[in-house]
NUMARVEX-577525 format. One line per field, with one value per residue: residue number from 1; z, x, y of N, C-alpha, C in turn. Coordinates in Angstrom, 3 decimals. Layout:
N
num: NUM_...
nz: Z_...
nx: X_...
ny: Y_...
caz: Z_...
cax: X_...
cay: Y_...
cz: Z_...
cx: X_...
cy: Y_...
//
This chain:
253
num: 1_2_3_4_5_6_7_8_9_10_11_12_13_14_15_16_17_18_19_20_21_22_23_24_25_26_27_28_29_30_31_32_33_34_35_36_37_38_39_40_41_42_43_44_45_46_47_48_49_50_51_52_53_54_55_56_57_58_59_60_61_62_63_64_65_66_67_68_69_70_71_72_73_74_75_76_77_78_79_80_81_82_83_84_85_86_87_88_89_90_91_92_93_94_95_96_97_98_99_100_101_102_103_104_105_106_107_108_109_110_111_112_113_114_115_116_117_118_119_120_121_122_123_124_125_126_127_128_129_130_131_132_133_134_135_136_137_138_139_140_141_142_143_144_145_146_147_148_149_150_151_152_153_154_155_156_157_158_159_160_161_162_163_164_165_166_167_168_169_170_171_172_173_174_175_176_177_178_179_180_181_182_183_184_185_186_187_188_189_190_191_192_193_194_195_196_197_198_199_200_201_202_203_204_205_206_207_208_209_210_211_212_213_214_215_216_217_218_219_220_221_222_223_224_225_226_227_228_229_230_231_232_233_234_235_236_237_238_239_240_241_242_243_244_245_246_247_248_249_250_251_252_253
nz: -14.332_-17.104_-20.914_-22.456_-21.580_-20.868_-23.228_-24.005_-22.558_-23.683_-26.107_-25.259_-24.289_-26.635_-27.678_-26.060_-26.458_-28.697_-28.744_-27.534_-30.143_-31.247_-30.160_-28.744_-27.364_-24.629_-23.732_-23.672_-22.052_-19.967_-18.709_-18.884_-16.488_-13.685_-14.133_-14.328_-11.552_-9.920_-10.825_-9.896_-7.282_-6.191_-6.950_-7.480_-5.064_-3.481_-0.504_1.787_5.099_8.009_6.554_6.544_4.183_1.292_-0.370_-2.961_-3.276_-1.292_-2.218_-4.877_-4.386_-2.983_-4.660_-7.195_-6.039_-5.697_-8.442_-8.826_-7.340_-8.593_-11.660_-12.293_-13.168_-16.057_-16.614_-15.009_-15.895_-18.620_-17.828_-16.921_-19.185_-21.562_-20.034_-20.102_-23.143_-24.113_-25.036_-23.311_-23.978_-26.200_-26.202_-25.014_-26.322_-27.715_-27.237_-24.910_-22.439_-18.902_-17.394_-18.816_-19.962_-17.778_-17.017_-19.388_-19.542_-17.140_-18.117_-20.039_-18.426_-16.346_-18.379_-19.143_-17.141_-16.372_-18.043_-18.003_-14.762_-16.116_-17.331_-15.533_-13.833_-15.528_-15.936_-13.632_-13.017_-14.834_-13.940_-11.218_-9.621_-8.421_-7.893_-5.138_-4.500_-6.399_-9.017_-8.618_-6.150_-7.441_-9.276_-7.150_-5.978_-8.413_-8.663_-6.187_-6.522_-9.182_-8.084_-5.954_-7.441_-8.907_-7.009_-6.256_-8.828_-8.857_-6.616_-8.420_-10.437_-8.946_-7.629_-9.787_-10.594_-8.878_-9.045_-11.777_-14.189_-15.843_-15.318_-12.309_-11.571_-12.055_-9.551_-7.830_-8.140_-7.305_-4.413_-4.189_-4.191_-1.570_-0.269_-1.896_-1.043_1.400_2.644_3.099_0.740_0.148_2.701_6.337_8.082_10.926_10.599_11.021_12.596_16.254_15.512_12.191_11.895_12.751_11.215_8.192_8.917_8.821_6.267_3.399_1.168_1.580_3.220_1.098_-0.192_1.650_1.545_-1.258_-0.905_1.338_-0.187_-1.956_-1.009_-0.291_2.023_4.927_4.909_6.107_7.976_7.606_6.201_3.802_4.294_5.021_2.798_0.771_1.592_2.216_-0.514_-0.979_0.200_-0.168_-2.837_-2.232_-1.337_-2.824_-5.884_-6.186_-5.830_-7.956_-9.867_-9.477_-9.058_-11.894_-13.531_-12.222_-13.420_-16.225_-16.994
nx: 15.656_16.952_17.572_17.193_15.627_13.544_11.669_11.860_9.142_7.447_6.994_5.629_3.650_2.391_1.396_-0.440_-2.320_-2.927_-4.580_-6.977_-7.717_-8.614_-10.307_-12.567_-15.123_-14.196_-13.313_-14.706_-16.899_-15.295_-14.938_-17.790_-18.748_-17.974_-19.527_-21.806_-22.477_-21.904_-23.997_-26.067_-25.366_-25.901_-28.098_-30.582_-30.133_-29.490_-28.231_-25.379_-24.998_-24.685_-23.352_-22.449_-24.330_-24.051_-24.443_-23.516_-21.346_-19.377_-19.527_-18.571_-15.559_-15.242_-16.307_-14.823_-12.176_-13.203_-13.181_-10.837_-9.732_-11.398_-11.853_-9.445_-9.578_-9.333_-6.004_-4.853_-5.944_-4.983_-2.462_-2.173_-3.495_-1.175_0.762_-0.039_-1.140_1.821_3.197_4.759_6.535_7.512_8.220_10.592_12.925_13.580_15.819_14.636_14.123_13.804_10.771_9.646_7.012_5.261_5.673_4.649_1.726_1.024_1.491_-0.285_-3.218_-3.313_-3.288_-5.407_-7.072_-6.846_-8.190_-10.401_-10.768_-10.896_-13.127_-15.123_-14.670_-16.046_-18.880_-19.195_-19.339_-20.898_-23.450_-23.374_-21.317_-18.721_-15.269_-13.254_-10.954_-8.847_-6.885_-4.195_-4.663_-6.662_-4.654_-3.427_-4.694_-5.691_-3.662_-2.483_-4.774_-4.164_-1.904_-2.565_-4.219_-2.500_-0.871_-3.155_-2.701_-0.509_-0.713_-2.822_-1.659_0.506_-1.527_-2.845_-0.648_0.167_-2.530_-2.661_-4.144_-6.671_-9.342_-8.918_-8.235_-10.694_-12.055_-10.295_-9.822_-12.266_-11.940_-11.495_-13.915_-14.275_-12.500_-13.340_-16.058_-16.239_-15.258_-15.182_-16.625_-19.047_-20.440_-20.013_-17.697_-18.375_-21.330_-21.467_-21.431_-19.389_-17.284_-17.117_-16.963_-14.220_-12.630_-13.494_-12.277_-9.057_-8.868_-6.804_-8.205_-10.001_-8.280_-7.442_-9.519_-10.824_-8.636_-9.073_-11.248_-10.806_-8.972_-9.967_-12.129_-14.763_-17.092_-16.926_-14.226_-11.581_-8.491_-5.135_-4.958_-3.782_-0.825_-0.775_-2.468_-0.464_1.608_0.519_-0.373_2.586_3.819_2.578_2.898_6.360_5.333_4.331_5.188_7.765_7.430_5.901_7.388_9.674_8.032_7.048_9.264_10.025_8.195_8.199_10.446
ny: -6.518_-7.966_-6.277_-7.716_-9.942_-7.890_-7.767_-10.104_-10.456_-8.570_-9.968_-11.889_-10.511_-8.922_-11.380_-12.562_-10.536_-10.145_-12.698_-11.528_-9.880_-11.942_-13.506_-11.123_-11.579_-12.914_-10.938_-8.476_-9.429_-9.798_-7.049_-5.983_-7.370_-6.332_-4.324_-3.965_-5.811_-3.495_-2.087_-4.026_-3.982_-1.465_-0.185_-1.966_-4.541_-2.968_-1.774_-1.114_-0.895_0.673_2.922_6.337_8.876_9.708_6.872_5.692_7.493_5.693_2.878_3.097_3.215_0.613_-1.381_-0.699_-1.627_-4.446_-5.551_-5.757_-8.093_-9.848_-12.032_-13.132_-16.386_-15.899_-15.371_-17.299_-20.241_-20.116_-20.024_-22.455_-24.030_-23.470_-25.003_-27.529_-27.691_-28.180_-26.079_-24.288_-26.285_-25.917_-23.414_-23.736_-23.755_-21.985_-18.975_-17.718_-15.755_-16.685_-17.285_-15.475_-16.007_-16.173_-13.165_-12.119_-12.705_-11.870_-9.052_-8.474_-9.039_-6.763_-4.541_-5.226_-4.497_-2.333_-1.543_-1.797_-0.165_2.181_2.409_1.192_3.617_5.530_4.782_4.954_7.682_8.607_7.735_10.032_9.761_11.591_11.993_13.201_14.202_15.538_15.557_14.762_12.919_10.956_9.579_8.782_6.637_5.024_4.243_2.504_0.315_-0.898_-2.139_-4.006_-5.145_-6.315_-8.181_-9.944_-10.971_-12.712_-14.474_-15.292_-16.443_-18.315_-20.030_-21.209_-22.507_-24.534_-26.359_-27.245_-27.831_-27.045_-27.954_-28.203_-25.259_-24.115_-25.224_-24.287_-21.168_-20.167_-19.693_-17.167_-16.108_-15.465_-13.477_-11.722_-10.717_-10.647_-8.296_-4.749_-3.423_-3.780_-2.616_-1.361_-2.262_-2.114_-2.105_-5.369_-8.239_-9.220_-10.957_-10.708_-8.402_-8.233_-9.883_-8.725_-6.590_-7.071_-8.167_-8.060_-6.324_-4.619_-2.809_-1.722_-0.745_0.982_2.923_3.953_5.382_6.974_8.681_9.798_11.100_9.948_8.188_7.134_6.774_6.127_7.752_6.711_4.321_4.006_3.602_0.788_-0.060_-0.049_-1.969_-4.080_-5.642_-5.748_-7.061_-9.668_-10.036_-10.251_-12.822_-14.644_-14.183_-14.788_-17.673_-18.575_-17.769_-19.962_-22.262_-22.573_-22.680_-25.179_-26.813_-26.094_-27.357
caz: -15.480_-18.415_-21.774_-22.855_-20.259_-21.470_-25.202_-24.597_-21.931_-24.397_-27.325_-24.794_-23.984_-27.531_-27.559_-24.621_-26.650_-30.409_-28.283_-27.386_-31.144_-31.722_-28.854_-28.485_-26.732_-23.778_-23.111_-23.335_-20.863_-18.622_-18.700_-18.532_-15.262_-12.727_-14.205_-13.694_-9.886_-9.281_-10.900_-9.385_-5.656_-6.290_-7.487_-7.349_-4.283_-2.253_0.935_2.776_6.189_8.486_5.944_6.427_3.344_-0.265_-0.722_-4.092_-3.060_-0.514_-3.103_-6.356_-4.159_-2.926_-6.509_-7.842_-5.462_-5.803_-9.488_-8.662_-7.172_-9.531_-13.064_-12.349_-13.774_-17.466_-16.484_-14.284_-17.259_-20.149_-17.794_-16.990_-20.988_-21.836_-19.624_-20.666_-24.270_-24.574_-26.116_-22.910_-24.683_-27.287_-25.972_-24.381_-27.626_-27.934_-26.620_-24.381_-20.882_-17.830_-16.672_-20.121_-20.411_-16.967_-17.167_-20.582_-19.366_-16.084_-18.560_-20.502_-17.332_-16.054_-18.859_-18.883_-15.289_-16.077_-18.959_-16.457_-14.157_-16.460_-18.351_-14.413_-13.218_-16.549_-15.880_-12.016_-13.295_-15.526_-12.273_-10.420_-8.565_-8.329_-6.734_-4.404_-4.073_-6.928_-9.894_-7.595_-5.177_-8.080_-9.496_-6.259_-6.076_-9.320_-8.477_-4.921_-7.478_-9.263_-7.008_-5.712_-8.811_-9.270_-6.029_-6.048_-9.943_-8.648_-6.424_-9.082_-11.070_-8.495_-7.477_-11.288_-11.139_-8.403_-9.113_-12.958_-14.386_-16.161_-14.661_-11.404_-11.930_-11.445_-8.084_-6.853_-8.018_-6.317_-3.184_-4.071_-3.629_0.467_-0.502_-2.223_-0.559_2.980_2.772_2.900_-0.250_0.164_4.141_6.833_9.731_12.561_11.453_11.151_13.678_16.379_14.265_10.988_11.957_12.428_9.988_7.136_9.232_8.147_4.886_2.407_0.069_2.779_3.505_-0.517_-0.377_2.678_1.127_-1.609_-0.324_2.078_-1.183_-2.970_-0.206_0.375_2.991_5.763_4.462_7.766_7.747_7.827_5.608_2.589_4.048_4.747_1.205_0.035_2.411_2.160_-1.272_-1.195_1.355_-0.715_-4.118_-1.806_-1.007_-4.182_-7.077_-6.616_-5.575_-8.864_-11.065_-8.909_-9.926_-13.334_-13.955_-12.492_-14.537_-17.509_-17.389
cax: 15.378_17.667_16.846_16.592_14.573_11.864_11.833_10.661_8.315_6.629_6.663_4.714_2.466_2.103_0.939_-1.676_-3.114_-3.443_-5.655_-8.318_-8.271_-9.349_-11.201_-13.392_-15.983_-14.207_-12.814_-15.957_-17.820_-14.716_-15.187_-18.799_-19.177_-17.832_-20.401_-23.250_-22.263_-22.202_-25.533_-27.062_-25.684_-26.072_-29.355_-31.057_-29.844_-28.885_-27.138_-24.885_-25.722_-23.848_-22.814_-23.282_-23.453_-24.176_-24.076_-22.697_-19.777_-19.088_-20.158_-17.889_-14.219_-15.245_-16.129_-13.082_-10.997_-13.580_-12.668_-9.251_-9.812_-11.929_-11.236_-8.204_-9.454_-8.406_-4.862_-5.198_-6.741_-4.412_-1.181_-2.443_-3.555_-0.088_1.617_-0.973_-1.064_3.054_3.102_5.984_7.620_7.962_9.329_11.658_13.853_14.029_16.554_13.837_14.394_13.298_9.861_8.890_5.344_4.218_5.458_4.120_0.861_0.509_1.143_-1.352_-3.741_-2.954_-3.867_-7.100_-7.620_-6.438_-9.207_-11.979_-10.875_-11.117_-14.831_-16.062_-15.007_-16.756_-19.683_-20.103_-19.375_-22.500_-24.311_-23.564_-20.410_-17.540_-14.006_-12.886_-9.496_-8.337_-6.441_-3.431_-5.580_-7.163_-3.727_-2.677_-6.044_-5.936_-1.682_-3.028_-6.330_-3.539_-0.587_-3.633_-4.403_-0.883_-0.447_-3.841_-2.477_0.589_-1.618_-3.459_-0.564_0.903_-2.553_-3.280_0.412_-0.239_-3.490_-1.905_-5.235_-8.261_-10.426_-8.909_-8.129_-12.467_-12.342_-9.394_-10.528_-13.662_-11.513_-10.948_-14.361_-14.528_-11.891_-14.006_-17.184_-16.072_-14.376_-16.237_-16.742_-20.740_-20.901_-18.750_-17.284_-19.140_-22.733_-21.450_-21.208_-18.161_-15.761_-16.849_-16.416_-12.838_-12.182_-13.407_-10.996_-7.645_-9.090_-5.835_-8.863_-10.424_-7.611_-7.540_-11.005_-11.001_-7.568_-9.216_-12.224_-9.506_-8.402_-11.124_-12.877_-15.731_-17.368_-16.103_-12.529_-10.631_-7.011_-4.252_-5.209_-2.566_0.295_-1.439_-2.833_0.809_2.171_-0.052_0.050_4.094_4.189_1.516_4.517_7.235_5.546_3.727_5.909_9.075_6.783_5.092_8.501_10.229_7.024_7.089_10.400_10.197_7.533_8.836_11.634
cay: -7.369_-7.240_-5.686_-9.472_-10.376_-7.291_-8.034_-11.604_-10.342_-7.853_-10.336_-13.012_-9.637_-9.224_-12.939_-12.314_-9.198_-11.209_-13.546_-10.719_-9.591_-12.790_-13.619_-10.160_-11.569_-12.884_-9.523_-7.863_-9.890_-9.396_-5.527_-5.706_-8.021_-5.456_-2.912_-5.262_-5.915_-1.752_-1.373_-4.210_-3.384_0.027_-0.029_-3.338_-4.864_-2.145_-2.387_0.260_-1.049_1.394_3.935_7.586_9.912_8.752_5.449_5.604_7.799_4.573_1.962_3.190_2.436_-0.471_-1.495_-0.639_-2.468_-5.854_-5.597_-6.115_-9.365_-10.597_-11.898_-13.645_-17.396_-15.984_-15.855_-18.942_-20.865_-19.609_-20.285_-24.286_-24.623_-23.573_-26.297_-28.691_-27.897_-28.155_-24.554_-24.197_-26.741_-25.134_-21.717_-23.876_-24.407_-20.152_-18.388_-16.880_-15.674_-17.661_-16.299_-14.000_-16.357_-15.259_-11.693_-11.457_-12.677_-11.030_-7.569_-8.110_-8.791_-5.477_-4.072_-5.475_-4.423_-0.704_-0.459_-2.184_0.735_3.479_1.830_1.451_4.662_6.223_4.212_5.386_9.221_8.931_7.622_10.645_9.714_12.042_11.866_14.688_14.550_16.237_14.487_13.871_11.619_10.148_8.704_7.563_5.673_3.927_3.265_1.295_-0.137_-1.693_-2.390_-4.977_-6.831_-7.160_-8.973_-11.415_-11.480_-13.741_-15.414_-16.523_-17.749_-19.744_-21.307_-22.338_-23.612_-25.518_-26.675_-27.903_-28.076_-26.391_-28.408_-27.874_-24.290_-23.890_-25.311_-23.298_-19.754_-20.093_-19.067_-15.962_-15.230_-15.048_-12.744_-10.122_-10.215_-10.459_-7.032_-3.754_-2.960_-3.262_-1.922_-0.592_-3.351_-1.875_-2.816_-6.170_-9.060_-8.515_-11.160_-11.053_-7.124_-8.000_-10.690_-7.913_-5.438_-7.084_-8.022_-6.718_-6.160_-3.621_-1.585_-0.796_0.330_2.125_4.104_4.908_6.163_8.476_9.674_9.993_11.606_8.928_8.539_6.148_6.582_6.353_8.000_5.656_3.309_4.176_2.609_-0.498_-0.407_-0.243_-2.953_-5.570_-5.899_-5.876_-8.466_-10.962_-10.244_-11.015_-14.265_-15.442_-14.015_-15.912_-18.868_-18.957_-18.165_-21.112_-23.532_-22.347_-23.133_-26.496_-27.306_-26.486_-28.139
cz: -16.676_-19.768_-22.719_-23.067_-20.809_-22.466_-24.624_-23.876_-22.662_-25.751_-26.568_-24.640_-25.088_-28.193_-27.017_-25.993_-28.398_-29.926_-27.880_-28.599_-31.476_-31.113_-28.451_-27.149_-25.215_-23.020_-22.792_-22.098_-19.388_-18.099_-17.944_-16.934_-13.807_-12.788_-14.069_-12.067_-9.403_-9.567_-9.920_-7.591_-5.095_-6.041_-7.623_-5.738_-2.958_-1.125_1.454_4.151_6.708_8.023_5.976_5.116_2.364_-0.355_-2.176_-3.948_-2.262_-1.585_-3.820_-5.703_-4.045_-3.965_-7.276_-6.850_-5.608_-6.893_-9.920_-8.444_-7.841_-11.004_-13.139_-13.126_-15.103_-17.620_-16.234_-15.823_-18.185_-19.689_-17.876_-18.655_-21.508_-21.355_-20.587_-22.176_-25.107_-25.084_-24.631_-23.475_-26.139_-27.530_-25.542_-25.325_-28.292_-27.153_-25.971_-22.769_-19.857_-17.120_-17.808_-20.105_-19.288_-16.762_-18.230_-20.119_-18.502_-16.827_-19.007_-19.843_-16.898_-16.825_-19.388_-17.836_-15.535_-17.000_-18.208_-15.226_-14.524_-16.859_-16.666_-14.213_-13.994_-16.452_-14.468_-12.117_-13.931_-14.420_-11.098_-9.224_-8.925_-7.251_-6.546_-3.954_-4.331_-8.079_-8.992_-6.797_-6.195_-8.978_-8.730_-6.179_-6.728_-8.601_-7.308_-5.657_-7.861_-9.103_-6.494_-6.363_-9.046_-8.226_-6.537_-7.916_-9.732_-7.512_-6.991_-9.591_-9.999_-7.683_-8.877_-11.337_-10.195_-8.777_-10.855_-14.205_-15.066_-15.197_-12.929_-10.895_-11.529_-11.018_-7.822_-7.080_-7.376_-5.228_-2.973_-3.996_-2.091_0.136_-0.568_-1.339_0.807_3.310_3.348_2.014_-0.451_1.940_5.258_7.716_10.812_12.072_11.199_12.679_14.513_15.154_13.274_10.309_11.253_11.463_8.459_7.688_8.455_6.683_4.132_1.490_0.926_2.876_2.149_-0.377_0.384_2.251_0.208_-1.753_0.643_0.783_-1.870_-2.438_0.140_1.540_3.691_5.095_5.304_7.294_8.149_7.410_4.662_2.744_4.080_3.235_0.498_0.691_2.163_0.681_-2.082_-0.311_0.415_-1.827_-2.976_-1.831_-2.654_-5.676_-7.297_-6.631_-6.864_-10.328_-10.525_-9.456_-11.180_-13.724_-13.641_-12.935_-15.733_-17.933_-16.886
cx: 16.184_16.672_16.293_15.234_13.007_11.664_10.985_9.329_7.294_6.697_5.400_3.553_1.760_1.002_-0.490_-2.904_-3.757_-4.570_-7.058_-8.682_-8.660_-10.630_-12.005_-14.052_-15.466_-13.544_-13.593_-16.806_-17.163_-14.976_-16.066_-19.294_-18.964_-19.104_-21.526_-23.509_-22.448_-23.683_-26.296_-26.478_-25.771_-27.101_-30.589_-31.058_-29.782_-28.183_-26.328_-25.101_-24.474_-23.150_-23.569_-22.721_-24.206_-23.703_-23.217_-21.535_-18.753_-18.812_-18.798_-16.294_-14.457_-15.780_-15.054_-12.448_-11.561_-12.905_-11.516_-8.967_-10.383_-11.375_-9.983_-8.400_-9.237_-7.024_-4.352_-5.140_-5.495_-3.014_-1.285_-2.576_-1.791_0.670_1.091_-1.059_0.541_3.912_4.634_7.107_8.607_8.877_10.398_12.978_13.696_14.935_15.383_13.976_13.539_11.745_8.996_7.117_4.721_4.053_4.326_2.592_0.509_0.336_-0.063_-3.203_-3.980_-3.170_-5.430_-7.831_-7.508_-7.612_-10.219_-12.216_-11.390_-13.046_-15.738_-16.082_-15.840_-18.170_-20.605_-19.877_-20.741_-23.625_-24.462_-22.350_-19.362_-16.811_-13.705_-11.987_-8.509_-7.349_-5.235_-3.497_-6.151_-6.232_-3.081_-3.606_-5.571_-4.173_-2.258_-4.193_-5.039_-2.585_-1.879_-3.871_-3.358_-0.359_-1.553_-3.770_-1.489_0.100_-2.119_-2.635_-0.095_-0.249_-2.901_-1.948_0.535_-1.628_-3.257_-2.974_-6.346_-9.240_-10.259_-8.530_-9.775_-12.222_-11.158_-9.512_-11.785_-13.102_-11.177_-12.241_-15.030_-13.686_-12.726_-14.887_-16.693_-14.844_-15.471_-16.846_-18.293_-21.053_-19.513_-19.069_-18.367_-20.971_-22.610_-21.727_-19.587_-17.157_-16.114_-16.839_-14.650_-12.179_-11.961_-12.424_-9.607_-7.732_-7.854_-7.428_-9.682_-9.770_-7.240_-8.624_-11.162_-9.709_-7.948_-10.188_-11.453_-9.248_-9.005_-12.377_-14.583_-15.942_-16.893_-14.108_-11.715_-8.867_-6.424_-4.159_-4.370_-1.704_-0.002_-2.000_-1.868_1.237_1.993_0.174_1.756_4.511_3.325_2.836_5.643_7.308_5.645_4.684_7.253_8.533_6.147_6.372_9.229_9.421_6.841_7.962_10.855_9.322_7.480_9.689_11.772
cy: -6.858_-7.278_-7.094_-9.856_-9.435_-7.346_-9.147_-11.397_-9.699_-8.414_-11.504_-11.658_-9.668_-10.550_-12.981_-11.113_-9.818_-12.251_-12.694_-10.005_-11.328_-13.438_-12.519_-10.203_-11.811_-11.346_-8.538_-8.361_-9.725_-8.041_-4.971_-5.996_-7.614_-4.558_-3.138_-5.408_-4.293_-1.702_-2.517_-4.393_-2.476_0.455_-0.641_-4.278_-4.547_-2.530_-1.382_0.333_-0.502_2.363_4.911_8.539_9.002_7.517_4.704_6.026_6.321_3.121_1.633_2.412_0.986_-1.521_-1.768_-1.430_-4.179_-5.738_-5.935_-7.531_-10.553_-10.928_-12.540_-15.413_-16.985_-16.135_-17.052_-20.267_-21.117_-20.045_-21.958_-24.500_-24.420_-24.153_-27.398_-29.286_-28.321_-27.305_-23.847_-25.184_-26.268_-23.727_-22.213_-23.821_-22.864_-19.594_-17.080_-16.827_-16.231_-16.598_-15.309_-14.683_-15.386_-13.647_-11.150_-11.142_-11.801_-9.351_-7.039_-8.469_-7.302_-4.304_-4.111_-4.963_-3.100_-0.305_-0.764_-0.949_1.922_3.121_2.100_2.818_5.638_5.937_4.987_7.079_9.488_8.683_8.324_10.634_10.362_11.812_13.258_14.820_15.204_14.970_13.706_12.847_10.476_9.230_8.109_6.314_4.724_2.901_2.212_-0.208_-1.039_-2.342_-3.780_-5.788_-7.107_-8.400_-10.169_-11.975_-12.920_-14.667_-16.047_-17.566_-18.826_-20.829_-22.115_-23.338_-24.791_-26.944_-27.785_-28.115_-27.139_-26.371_-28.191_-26.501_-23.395_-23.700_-24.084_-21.786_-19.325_-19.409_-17.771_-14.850_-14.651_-13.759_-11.420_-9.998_-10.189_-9.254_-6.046_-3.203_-2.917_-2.746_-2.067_-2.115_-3.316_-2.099_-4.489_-7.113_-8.831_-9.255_-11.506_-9.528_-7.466_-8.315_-9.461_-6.999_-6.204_-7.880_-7.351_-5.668_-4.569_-2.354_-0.906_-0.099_1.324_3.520_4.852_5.962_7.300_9.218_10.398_10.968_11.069_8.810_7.318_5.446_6.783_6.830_6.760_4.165_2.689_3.303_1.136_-1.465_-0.787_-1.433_-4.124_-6.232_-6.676_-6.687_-9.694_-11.324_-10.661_-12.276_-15.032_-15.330_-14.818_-17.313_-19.469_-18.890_-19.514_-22.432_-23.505_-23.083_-24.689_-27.427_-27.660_-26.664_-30.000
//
């Protein structure tokens, strides 16, 4: 990307980030609504069917990696209103590089997702959960944590850009939640049913949790999970990311 190219990207970030000083509240409720789901399947709900060991040590990854998947209709939303509203028409008549809205946006995503990581994992430390991997393990973690939202990030975009819509923007994020819950992130495969064992086995969303429970030293953290964690992700951006600058661009033009 030329030096262009990141200027307009970090003036559209810029853009993204003036909307949560004005907007507070929806940023807060985004934050909060992961930390709500830990306490109440933590604590409230329970569950851990087939997990041996602390259930919280088990719990907290697979937490962190739902979190990842979730939260994506603000981007969604904010990229359709900006077709909709004409506000790409308007950048169009800037000497602004092809693609800076969605970078911008997706940045300042990502940074929403990196403080949701740090607020949860602060949240499940006061609850008694430590990581045992050592800080090294615990920055590969978060790097996989968000190597993940970056991928079902460009998923989202090119379903809102498909979808063209607010209103249809709803319906089509809804799908993303078979996604989360049919992972592991509340109980291991094997006390499932045989195929909705397997189904959660090649889950991408799965082999994050289960990596960073390996890293993290959680319990049912199976070796050999890592590269998978890395893979899948970098196969979803292969597909979706050019797919969603390609529909961008013939949108707004």
């Amino acid at each position: 990307m030329s030096s262009h190219a990141l200027a307009d990207s970090w003036t559209m970030t810029r853009r993204e980030l003036a909307h949560w000083a004005r907007q507070p509240g929806q940023l807060v409720v985004a934050l909060l609504f992961p930390v709500m789901l830990l306490l109440m399947f933590g604590y409230l709900v329970g569950g851990g069917r087939g997990v041996r060991g602390d259930y919280v040590d088990y719990l907290v990854p697979g937490m962190l990696a739902l979190t990842m998947a979730f939260g994506l209709e603000g981007t969604m939303l904010a990229v359709t209103q900006d077709l909709n509203k004409g506000v790409i028409d308007r950048f169009r008549a800037l000497p602004m590089a092809n693609g800076a809205v969605l970078v911008g946006r997706s940045a300042a995503d990502m940074l929403q997702s990196a403080a949701g990581l740090v607020l949860m994992a602060a949240v499940a430390y006061a609850l008694g959960w430590r990581p045992h991997g050592g800080p090294g393990a615990l920055l590969a973690a978060l790097g996989l944590l968000l190597l993940f939202r970056f991928a079902m990030l460009w998923i989202g975009i090119h379903l809102a850009l498909v979808a063209g819509t607010p209103e249809l923007v709803q319906a089509v994020q809804i799908l993303v939640w078979p996604v989360g819950f049919l992972s592991n992130a509340f109980a291991t495969p094997e006390a499932m049913p045989g195929w909705l064992g397997t189904a959660v086995q090649w889950n991408p969303l799965s082999h994050t949790a289960t990596a960073v429970r390996e890293l993290l030293g959680g319990p049912a953290g199976e070796p050999g999970h890592v590269l998978p964690a890395v893979l899948w992700p970098l196969a979803l951006l292969a597909v979706f990311l050019p797919l969603a600058i390609h529909r961008f661009t013939r949108l707004s033009h």
